[in-house]
N, C-alpha and C positions, 0 to 999 in steps of 0.2 A: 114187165111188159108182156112175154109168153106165160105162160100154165106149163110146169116143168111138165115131161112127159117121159122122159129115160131115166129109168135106176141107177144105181150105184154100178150095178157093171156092168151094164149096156155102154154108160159113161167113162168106165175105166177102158172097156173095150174101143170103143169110139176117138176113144185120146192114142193109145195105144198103135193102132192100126193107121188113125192120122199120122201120129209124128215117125213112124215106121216108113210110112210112104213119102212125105217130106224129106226123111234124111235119107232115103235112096235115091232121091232125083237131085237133089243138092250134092250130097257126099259121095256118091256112087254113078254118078252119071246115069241112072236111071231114066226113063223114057219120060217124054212128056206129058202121056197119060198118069204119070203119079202124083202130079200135080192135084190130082182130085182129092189128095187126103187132105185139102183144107178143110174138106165139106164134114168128114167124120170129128174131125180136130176141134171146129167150131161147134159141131152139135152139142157133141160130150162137155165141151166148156160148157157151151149155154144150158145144156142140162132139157132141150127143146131141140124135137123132130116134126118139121112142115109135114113131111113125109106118115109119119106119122099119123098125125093129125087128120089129115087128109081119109087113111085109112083104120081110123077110130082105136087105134096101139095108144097101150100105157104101162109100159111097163114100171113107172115110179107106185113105190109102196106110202107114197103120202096121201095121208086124206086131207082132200079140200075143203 
């Protein structure tokens, strides 16, 4: 459906720093603002940045 657009550890990162912020707001009482780390959580999975796109980043080493 997208044109993969983030590497390997952009992706690792992106999961990472989602489920980090997840489990502060779930487990930790964390603020409401942490709720944003669906947004890194879902990128890293899909492997695709709107954001990105938008400003012509690719950091995936695949050729199309």
């Amino acid at each position: 459906m997208f044109k993969q657009n983030t590497g390997n550890i952009d992706r690792i990162i992106r999961v990472v720093v989602g489920l980090a912020l997840l489990g502060w707001y779930f487990f930790a009482g964390g603020p409401i603002w942490a709720l944003i780390g669906i947004i890194p959580l879902v990128t890293g999975a899909l492997g695709y940045c709107g954001l990105y796109t938008l400003l012509g980043i690719n950091t995936c080493k695949l050729k199309s």
